[in-house]
C-alpha positions, 0 to 999 in steps of 0.5 A: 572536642580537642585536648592538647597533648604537648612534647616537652619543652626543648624537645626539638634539638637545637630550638629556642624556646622564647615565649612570643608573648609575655603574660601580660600581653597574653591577657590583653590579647585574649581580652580582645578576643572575648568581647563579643559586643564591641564592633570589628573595627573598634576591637582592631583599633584597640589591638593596634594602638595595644600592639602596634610594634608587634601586630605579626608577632601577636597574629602568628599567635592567634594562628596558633590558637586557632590551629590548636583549636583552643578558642571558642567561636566568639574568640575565632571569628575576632582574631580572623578579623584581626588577621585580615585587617593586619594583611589588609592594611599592610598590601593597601599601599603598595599593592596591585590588584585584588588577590596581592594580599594572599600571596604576600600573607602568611596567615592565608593557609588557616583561612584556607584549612579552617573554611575546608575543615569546619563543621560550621556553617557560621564560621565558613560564611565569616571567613568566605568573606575574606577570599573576596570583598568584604560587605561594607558594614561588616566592620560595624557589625560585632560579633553578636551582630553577625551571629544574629543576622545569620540565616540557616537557610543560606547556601553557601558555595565553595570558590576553588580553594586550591586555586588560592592555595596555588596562588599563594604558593607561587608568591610566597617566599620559599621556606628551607624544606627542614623548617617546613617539615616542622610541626607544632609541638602541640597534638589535637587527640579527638574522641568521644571516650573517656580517657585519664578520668577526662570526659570529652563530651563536654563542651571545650572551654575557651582559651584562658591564660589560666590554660595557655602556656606562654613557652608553648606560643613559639614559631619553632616546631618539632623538626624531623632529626638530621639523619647521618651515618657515624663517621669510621673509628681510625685506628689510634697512633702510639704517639698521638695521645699520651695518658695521665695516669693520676693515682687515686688518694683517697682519705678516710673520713671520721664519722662523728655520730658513730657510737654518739648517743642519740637517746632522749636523756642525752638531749634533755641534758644537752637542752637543760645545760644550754637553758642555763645560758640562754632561753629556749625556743618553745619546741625545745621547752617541749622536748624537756617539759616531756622528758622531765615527765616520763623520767623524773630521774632525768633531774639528777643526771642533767648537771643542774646544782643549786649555784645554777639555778637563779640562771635557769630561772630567769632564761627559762622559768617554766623548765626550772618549775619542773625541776624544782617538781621533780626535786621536791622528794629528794633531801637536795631540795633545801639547798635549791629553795635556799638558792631560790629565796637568795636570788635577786627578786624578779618577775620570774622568781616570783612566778616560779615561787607562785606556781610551785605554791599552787602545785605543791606544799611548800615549807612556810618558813621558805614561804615566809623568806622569800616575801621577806626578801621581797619587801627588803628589796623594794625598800632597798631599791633607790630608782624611783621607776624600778622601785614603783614597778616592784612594789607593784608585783610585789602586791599582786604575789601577795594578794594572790597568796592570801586569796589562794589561801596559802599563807596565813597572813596573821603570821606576816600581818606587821611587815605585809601593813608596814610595806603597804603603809610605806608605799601606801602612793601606789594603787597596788598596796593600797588595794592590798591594805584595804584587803589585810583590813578586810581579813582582821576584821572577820572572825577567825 
């Protein structure tokens, strides 16, 4: 069992680090690698028209892979049968005799390491193969195929693998001795313990580009450093440097949050003046809907006066109801409904005069203006769509009143049935006529 343990990248002085494969091309590679099904010589067909300016690059990958021990037997006993077909079909036209290949290839060393080192037989029998000629139908079979027609009872024997590793030796080009001293940034750690919550008894999972890091499929190694003595300190002239002495000018920088206040009523204030202008996101709402609560003497401090209020109704109804709440005892109240029932009717103003008449006692006769102000403003209005949409808001606050109880509509029987006789076209206020008839007709 095997687990990778990787250097980090870069850590090799002076080594690039550029991904041999892009992702994409990693997830084909691995396609191939897994299809157990697929004859030898189909799979190679699908990996040279896929890779067909690149077949050395993507088999010093799969070296790779199989070095580090990443890939299960399916995906090991593909890729050396695409390492052969690739030196097989590059020495068939200028080659001289059987064994050329192994002194031209760069990928014989791992056929070599991997028929030495493994523990199964399956693999050294496949790879055998390769170091003389290989059967006729082998490129017919598939991976299943070959694992199925193998018989344990077979004796397999070792040919003199340093005579090839020599052979190849003397054929290769020679390698500069930095570069071959390098090795893969990559460590195997093998072991039957436990270590890090990991259990290394399981059975090692194949490659997957899930668990391979491109950036980790590079040629460059780990290269032993470039030991040199530090070269003699010369005593300095007098004349050979001369020193810039620059002054250092430093400013004071004025801190603008020292002695600021930061308390929650400073906040409350700062968001109530702004609520005026503009509305407010919700999490501010939140932040003066809470401070209103824990301190309802807030209203008083916050700069809000009754000219100010239309404004805060219209940017913010839900904060200018919790005002309007807290304001309800004090003797300004008066002054702030007055500015209430004088503002231009409006969706908002009517929702915040709707919900304080559920929350609290409102004065009728404020009561009694304000639908006063409701009905002269459809009348007055001259556009023919505002007026319709209006009268139509108009009808559902009042018939909410009246359902909740909360004007008698006795005391405005005349204007509410002339208002509904006058828009009487429109399905609200007849709905609206319908309920006053309703309500004259039951015995008081």
């Amino acid at each position: 069992i095997f687990f990778s343990v990787r250097w980090p990248i870069g850590c090799s002085p002076g080594a690039s680090r550029a991904a041999m494969l892009q992702p994409r091309e990693l997830d084909s590679l691995l396609g191939m690698l897994n299809d157990s099904t697929q004859s030898f010589e189909t799979i190679v067909s699908t990996f040279n028209k896929t890779f067909a300016k690149s077949e050395f690059k993507v088999g010093c990958v799969i070296c790779m892979l199989l070095q580090d021990q990443a890939l299960t037997l399916t995906q090991r006993l593909v890729g050396f049968y695409i390492l052969y077909d690739i030196y097989r079909r590059n020495d068939s036209g200028g080659g001289s005799g059987r064994n050329d290949p192994l002194t031209t290839t760069p990928f014989v060393p791992i056929v070599l390491d991997t028929i030495e080192r493994t523990d199964n037989d399956k693999e050294r029998k496949f790879l055998l193969q390769f170091l003389t000629t290989p059967p006729k139908d082998l490129p017919k079979q598939s991976v299943e195929g070959f694992l199925e027609r193998f018989n344990p009872a077979d004796t397999l024997s070792l040919p003199d693998l340093d005579a090839f590793r020599r052979m190849h030796i003397e054929g290769a080009p020679k390698v500069n001795p930095g570069k071959g001293a390098a090795v893969r940034p990559i460590l195997q750690a093998t072991g039957t313990d436990r270590h890090w919550g990991i259990d290394w008894s399981q059975e090692q999972e194949g490659a997957s580009a899930e668990s391979i890091d491109e950036r980790e499929l590079t040629l460059h190694g780990y290269e032993p450093p470039f030991v040199r003595t530090v070269p003699p300190l010369l005593e300095p002239d007098a004349n050979e440097l001369n020193w810039l002495n620059v002054p250092i000018m430093a400013e004071p920088v004025w801190d603008y949050s020292m002695c600021a206040d930061t308390s929650l009523g400073s906040e409350v204030r700062e968001l109530i003046a702004q609520a005026v202008t503009v509305p407010l996101q919700y999490p501010q709402q939140q932040i003066v809907m809470n401070g209103l609560q824990q301190d309802a003497k807030l209203v008083y401090h916050c700069g809000l006066n009754p000219k100010k209020l239309p404004e805060l109704v219209e940017n913010n109804p839900l904060i200018a109801i919790e005002v309007l709440l807290n304001l309800m005892n004090s003797s300004q109240i008066t002054e702030y409904l007055s500015a209430l029932v004088g503002m231009e009717m409006s969706l908002h103003s009517m929702e915040v005069v709707n919900r304080l008449t559920t929350l609290v006692d409102l004065p009728s006769e404020f009561v009694h203006l304000y639908i006063a102000n409701c009905i002269s403003s459809c009348e007055n209005i001259k556009e023919k769509y505002m007026q319709n949409r209006l009268v139509r808001l108009v009808c559902v606050f009042l018939q909410s009143l009246i359902r909740n109880k909360i004007i008698n509509v006795q005391d405005l029987f005349i204007e509410v049935q002339a208002f509904c006789i006058e828009f009487s076209r429109i399905r609200e206020a007849a709905s609206l006529f319908r309920l006053l008839k309703t309500l004259e007709n039951q015995p008081t």
